[in-house]
PAZADO-652893 format. One record per residue: residue number from 1; residue in one letter; z, x, y of N, C-alpha, C, O in turn. Coordinates in pm, 1 decimal. Each point is the difference from the previous one (the first is absolute). Example, Ala and Ser with C-alpha at 12.3 -4.5 7.8 and 13.67 -1.06 7.14 Angstrom:
! residues 2
REC   miti   drenmar         nw         nu         nv        caw        cau        cav         cw         cu         cv         ow         ou         ov
REC      1         a      780.0     1319.0     -569.0        0.0      -89.0      119.0        0.0       90.0      120.0       66.5      103.6       -1.9
REC      2         s     -138.5     -138.6      106.9        6.0       82.0      119.0       73.0      -77.0      109.0       16.9       50.9      110.8
END
This chain:
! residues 131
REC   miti   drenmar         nw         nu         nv        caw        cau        cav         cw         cu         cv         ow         ou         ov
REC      1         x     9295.6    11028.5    -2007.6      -37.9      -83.5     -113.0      -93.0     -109.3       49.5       24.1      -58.3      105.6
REC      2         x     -109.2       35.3     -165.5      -98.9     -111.0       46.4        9.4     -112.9      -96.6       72.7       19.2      -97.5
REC      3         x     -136.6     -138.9      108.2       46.2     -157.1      -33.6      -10.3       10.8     -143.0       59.8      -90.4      -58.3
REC      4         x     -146.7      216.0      -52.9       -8.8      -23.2     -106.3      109.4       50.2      -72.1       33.8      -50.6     -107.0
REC      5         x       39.0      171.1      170.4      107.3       82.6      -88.7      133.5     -122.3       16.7       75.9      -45.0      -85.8
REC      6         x      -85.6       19.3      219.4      123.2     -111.1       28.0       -3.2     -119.4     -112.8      104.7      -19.6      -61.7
REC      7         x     -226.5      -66.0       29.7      -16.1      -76.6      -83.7       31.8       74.4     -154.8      114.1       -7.1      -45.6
REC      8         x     -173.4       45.7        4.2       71.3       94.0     -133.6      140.6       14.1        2.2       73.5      -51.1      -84.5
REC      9         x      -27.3      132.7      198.0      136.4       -9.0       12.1       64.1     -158.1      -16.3       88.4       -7.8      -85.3
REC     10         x     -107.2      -62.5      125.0       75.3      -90.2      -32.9      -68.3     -117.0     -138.4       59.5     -105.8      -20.5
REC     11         x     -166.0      137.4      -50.1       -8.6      -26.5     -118.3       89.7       51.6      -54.7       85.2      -72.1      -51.9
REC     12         x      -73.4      220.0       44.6       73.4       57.1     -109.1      169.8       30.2      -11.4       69.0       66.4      -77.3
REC     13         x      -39.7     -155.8      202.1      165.2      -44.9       37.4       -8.6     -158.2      -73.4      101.6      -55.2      -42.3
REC     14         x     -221.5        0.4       35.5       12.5     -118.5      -36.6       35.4       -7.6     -147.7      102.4      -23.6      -64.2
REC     15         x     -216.7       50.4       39.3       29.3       69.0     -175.9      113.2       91.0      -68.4       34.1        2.2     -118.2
REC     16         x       16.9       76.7      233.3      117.1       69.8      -44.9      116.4     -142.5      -38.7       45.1      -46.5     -104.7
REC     17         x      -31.1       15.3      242.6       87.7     -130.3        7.8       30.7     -110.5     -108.9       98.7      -65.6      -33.4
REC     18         x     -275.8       80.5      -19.2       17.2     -119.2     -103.3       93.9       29.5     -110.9       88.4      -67.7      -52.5
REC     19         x     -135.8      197.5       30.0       38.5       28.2     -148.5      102.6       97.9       35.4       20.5      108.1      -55.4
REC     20         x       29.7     -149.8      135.9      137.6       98.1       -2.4      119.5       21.6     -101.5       71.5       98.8      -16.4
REC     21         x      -72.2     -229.6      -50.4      107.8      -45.8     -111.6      -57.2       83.1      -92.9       67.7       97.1      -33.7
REC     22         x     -176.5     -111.6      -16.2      -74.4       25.8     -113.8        9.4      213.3      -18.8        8.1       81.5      -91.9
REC     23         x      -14.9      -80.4      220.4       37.6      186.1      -29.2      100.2       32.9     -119.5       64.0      -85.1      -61.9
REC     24         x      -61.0      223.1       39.5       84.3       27.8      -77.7      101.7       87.6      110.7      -48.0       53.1      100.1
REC     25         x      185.1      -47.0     -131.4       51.4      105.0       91.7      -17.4      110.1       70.8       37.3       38.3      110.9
REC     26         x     -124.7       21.1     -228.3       -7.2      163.2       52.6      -94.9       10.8       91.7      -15.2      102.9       65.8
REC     27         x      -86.8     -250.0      -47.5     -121.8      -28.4       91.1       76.8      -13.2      133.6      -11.2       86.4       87.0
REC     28         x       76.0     -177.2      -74.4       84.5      -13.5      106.2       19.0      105.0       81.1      -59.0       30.7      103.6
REC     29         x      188.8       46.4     -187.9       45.8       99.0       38.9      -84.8       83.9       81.8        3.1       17.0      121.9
REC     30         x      -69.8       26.3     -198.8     -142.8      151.5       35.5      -44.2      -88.6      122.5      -59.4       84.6       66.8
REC     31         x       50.8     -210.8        9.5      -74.5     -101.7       39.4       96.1       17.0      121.7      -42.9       22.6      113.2
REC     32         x      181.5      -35.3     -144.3      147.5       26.5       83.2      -37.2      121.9       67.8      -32.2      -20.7      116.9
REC     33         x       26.8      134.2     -151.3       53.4      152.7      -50.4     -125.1       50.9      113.8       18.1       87.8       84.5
REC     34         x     -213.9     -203.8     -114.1      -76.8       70.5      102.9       15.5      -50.7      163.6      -13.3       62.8      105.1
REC     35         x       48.4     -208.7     -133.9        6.9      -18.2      137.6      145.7       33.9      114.4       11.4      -13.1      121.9
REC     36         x       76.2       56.6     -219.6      127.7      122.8       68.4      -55.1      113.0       42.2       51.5       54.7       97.5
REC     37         x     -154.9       -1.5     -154.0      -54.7      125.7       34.8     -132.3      -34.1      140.9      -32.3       71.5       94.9
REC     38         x      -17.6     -210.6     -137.3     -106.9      -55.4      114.7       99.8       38.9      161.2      -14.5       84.7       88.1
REC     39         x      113.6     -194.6     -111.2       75.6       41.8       86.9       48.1      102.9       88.4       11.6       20.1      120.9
REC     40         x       12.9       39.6     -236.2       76.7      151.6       91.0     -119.1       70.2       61.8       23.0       93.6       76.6
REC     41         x     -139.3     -126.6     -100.3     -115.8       99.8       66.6      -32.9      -83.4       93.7      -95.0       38.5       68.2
REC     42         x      148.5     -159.2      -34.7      -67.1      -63.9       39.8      -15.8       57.4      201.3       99.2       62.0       38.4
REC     43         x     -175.8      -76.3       35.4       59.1       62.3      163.8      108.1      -98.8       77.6       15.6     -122.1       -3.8
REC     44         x       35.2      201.4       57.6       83.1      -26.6       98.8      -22.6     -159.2      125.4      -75.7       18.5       95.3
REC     45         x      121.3     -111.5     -104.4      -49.5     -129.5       46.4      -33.2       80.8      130.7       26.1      115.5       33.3
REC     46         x      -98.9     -226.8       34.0       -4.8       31.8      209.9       89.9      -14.4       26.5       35.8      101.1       60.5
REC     47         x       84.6     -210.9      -67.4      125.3      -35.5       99.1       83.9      133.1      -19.9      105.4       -0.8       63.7
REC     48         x     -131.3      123.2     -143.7       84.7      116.6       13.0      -53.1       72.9      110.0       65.5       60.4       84.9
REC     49         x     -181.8      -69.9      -92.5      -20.4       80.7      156.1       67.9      -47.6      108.3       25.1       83.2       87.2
REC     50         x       18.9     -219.4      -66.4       44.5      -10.7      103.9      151.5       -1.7       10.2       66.6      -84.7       59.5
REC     51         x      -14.2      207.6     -137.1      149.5       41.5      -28.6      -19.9      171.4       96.2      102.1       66.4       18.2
REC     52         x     -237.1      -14.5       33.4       10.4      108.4       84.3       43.9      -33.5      133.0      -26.8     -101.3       64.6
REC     53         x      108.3      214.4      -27.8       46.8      -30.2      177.7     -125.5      -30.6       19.0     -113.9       16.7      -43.6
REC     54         x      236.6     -116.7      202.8     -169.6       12.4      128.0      107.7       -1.3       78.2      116.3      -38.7      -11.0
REC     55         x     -209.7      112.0      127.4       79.7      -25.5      165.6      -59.3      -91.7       73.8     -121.4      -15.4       13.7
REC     56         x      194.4      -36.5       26.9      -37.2     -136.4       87.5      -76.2      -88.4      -56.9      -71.4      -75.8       65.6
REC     57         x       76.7       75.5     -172.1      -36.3     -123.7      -86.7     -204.3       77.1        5.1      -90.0      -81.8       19.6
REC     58         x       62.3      198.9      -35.0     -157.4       41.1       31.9       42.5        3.7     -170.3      111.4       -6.1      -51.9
REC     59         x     -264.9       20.1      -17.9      -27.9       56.3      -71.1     -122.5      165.2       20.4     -115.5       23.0       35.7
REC     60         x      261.2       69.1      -95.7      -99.5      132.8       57.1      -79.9       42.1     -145.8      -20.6      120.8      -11.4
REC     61         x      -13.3     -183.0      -69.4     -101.7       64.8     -104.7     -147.1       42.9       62.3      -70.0      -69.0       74.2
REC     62         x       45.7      184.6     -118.1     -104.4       72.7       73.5     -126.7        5.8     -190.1       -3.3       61.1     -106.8
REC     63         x      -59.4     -151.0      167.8     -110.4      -44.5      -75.5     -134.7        6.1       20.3      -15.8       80.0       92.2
REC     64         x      -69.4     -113.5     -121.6     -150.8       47.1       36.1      -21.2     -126.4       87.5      -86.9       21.8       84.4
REC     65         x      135.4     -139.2      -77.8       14.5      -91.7       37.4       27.1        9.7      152.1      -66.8      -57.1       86.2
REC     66         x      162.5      128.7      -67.2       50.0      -31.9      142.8      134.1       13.1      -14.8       52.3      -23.0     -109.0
REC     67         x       15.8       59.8      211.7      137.4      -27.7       40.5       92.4     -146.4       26.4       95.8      -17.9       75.1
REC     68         x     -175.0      -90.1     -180.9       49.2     -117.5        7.9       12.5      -55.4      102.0      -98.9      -31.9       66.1
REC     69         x      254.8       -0.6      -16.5       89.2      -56.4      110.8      -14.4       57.3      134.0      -24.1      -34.8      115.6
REC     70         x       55.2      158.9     -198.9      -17.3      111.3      126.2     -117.4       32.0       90.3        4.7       25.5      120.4
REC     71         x     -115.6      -31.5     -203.0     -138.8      -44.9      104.2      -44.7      -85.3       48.2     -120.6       -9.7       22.7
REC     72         x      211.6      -80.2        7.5       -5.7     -141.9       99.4       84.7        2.4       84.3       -4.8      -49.4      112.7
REC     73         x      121.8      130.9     -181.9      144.0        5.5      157.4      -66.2      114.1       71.2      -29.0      -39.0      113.1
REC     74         x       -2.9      149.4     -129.5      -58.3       51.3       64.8      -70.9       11.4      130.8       39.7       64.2       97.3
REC     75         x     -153.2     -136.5     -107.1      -98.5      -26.0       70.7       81.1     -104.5      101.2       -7.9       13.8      122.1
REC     76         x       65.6      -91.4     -167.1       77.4     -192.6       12.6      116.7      114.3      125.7       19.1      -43.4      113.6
REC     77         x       31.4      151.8     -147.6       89.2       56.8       86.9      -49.0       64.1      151.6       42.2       -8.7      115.3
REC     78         x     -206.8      108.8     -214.1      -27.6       49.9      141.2      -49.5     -102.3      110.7        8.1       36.9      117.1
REC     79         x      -64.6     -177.1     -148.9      -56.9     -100.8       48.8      146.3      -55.4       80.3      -14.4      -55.4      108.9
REC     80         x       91.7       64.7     -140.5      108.4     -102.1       86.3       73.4      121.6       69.9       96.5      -40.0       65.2
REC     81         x     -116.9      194.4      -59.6       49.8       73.6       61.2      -65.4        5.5      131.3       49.5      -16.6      111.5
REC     82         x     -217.2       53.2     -159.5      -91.0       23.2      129.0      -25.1     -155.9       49.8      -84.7       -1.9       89.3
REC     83         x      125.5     -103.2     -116.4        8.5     -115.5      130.1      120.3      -17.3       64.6       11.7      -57.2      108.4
REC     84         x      103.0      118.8     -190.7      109.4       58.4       89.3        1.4       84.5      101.9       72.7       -3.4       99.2
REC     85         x     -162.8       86.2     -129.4      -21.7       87.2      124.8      -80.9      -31.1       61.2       38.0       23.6      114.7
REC     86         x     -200.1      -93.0     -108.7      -84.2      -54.2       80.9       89.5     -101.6      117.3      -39.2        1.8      116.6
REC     87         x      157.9      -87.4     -154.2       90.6      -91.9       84.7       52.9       99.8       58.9        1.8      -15.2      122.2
REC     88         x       47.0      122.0     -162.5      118.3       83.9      111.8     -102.4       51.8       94.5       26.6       59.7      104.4
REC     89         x     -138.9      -85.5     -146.2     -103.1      159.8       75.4      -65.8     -155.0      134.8      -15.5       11.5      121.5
REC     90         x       -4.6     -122.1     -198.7      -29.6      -83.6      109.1      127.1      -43.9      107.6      -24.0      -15.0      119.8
REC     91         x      106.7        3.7     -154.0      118.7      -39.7       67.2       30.0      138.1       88.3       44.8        0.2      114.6
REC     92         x      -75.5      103.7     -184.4       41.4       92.9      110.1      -89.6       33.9      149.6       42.6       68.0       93.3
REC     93         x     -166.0     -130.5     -100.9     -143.2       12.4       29.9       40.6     -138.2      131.9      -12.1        2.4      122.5
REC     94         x       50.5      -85.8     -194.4       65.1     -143.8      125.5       86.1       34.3       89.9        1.9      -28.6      119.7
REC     95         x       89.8      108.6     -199.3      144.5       48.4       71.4      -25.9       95.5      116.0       65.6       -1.3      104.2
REC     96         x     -189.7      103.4     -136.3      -88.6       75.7       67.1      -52.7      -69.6      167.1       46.8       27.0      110.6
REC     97         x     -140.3     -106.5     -141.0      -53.2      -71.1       61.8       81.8     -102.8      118.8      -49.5      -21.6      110.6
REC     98         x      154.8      -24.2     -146.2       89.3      -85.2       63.4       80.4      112.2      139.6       30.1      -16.8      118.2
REC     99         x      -20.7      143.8     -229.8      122.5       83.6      101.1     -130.5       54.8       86.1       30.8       50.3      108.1
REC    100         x     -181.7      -52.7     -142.2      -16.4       55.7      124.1      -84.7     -128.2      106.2      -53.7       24.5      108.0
REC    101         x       59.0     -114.9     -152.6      -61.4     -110.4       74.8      170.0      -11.1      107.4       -3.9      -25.8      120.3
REC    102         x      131.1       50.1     -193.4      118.8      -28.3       62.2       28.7      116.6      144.2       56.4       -1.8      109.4
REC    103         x     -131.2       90.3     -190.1       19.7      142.8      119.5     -112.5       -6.3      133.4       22.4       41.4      113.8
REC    104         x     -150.9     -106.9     -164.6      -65.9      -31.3       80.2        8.8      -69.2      148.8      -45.8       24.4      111.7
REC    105         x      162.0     -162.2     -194.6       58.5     -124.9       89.4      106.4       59.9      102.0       14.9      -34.5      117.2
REC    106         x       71.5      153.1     -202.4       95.3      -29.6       94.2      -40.9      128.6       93.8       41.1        0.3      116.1
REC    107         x     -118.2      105.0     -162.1      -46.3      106.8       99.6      -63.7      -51.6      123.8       -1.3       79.2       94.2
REC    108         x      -69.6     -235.3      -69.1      -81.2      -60.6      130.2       56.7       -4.5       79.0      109.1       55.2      -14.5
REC    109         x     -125.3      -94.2       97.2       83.5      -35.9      113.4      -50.0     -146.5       67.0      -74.5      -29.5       93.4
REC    110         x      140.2      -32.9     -173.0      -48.0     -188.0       35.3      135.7      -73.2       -9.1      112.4       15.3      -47.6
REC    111         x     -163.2      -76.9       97.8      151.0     -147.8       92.0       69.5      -83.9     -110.2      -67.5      -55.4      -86.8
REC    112         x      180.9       47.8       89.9       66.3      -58.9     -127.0      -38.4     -100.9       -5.4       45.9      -58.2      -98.3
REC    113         x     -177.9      -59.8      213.9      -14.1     -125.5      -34.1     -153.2       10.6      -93.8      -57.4      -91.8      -58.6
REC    114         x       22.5      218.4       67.6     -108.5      -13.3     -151.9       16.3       12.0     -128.7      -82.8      -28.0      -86.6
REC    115         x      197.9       73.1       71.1       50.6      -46.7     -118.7        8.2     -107.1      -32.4      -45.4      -34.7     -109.0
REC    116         x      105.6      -51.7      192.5       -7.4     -152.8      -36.7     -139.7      -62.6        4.1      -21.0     -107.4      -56.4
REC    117         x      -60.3      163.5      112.8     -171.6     -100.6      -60.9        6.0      -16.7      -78.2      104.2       37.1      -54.0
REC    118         x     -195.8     -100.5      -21.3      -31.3      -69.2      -47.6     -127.6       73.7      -71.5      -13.6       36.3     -116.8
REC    119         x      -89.7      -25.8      247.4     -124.4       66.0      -11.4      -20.5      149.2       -3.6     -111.0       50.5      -16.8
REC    120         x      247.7       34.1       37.1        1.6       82.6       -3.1       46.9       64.9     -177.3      -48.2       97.5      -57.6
REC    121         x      105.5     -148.6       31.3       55.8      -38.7     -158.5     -185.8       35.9      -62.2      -35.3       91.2      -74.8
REC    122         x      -42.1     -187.9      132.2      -69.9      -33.6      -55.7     -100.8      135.6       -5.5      -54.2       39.6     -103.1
REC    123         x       39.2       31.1      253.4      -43.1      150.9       24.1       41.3       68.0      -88.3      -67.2       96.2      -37.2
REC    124         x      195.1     -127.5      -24.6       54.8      133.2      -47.3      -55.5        8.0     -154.1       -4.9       96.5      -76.3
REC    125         x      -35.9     -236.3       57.7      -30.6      -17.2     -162.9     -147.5       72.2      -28.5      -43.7       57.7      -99.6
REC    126         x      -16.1      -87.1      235.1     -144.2       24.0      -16.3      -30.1      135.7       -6.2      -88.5       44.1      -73.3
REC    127         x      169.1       36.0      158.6       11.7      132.9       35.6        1.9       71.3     -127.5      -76.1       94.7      -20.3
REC    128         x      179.9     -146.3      -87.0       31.2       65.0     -138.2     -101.9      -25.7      -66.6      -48.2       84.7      -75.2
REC    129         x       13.5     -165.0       84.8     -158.1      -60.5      -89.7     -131.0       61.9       33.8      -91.7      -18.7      -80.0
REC    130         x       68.4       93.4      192.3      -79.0       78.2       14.7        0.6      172.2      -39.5      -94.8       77.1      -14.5
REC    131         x      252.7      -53.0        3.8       19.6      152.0      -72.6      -20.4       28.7     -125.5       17.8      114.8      -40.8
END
């Protein structure tokens, strides 16, 4: 409806209104009788749609629109799965690295007082930093 039917519409509630007394019954009535029938055709409000299941609180209506809810958890899931696994895949990659920098150390054959350097600590950092 655009601003002119709306305006009419409510002229002709105005005018109904006025002279409402002034009807005769059977005006009424028939007046009663159409807008019972307005009614019953009338559609179904929105807040009934939201009387269909959902699981997990998604809305699954499959519309031209999109999958609503569901095409944001989606994506929102595979995104927090694969940086779940990028952390296991780096952590496993450290864990990697440590056991063989560890296999390295203890396969040498050097004096238990280089362990305690200082500067040797410091070899060992550099050593990894170049692989």
């Amino acid at each position: 409806m655009n601003t002119d039917d709306i305006n009419l519409a409510y002229k002709l509630r105005h005018a109904l209104n006025e002279n409402l007394d002034a009807l005769p019954a059977s005006t009424t009535e028939r007046l009663a009788a159409a807008r019972a029938l307005a009614l019953s055709r009338k559609k179904a409000d929105a807040p009934a749609a939201h009387k269909r299941r959902r699981f997990l609180n998604l809305d699954f209506h499959f519309s031209g629109a999109g999958l609503g809810r569901l095409g944001v958890a989606i994506p929102l899931l595979a995104l927090v799965v694969g940086l779940g696994g990028l952390y296991q895949y780096d952590q496993q990659q450290r864990i990697a690295e440590l056991a063989e920098l560890d296999a390295a150390v203890l396969a040498d054959e050097l004096p238990l007082t280089a362990y305690l350097d200082h500067g040797f600590n410091a070899y060992l950092e550099s050593q990894q930093r170049q692989q």
